[in-house]
C-alpha positions as CSV (number, residue, x, y, z in Angstrom):
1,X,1.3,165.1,85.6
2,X,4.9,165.9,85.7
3,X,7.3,167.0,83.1
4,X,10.3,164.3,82.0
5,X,13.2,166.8,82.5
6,X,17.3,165.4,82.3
7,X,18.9,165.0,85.7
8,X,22.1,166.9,85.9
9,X,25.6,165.1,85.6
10,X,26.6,164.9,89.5
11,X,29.7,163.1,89.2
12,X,32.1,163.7,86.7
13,X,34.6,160.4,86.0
14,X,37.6,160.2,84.2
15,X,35.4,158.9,80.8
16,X,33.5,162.3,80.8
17,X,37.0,164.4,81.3
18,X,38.1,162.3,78.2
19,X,35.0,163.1,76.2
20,X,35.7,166.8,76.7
21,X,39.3,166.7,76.4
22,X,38.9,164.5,73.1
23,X,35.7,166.5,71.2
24,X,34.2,163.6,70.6
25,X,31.3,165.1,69.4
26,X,32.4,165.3,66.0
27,X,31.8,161.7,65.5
28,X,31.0,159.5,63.2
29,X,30.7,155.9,64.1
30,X,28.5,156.4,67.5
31,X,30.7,157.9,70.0
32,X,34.4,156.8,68.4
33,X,35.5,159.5,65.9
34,X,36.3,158.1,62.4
35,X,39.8,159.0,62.5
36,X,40.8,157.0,65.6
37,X,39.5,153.7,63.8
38,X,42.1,153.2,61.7
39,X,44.6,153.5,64.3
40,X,42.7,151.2,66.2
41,X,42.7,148.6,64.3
42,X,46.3,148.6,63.7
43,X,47.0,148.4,67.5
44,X,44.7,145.4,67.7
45,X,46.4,143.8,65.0
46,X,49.6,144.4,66.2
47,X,48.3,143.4,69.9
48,X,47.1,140.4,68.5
49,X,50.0,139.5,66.6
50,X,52.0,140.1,70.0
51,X,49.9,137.5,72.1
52,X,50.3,134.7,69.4
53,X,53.9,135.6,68.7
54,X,54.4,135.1,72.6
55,X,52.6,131.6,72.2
56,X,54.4,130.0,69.8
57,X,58.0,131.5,71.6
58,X,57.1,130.1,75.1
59,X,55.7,126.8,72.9
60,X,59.2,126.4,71.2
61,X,60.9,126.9,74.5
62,X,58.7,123.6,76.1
63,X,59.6,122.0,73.1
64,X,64.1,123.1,73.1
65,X,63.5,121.8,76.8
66,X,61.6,118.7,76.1
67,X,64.3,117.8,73.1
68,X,67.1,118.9,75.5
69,X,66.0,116.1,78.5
70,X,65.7,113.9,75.9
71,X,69.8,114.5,74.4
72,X,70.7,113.7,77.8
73,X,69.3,110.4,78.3
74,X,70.4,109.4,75.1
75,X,74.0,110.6,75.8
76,X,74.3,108.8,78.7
77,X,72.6,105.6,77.2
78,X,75.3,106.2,75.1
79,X,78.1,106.4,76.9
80,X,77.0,103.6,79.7
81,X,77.3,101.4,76.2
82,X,80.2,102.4,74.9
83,X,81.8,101.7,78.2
84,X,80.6,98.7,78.3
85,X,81.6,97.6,74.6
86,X,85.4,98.7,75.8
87,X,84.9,96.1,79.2
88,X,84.1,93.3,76.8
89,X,86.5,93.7,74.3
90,X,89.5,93.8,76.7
91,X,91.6,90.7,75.6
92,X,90.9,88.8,79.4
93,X,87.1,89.7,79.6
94,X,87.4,87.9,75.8
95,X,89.7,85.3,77.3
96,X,87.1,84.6,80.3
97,X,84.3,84.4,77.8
98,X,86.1,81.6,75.3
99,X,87.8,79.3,77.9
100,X,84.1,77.2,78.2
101,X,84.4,76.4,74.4
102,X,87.6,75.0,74.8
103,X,90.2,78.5,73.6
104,X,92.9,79.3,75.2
105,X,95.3,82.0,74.7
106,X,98.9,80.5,73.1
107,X,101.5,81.2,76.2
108,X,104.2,82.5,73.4
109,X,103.7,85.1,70.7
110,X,103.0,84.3,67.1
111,X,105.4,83.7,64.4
112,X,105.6,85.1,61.1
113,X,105.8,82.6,58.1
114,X,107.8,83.4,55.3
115,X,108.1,81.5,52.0
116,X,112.0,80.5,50.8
């Protein structure tokens, strides 16, 4: 029967340059040396925070866009009506619209009264 025996390393990759260049045999936590962790973490946290800080600014940009679309129709609803209120309050578009019930503008212009 044979013997088990280790085959040698054939290739080396960039992960077993890093392993040299890095000593990570003086680990602790199964291959990632204890004093890495906590530097770790806080560029996950700071990665995560970075990923939901871009969310909510490209949410709020839908939303400035959304409101801004929204501004225009209403400005121009707006302004279609307030043109329109000035048409119908001209004194002959006012004229036009009174003459069926019997108005009719007085042909001089009015008097004042004054008490002797």
């Amino acid at each position: 029967m044979n013997k088990n025996t280790y085959k040698s390393e054939k290739r080396k990759g960039l992960f077993s340059y890093l392993e040299r260049a890095m000593h990570f045999e003086e680990t602790t936590f199964h291959g990632l040396p204890g004093r890495y962790v906590p530097k770790l973490l806080f560029l996950f946290c700071i990665g995560i925070f970075y990923v939901g800080n871009t969310h909510y600014h490209e949410k709020m940009l839908r939303q400035i866009a959304q409101l801004e679309r929204e501004t225009d129709e209403l400005r121009v609803d707006y302004t279609t009506l307030q043109a329109g209120y000035m048409f119908d309050s001209k004194q002959s578009e006012v004229a036009k619209r009174v003459a069926p019930k019997g108005l009719c503008e007085i042909p001089y212009p009015p008097r004042k009264i004054s008490e002797k």
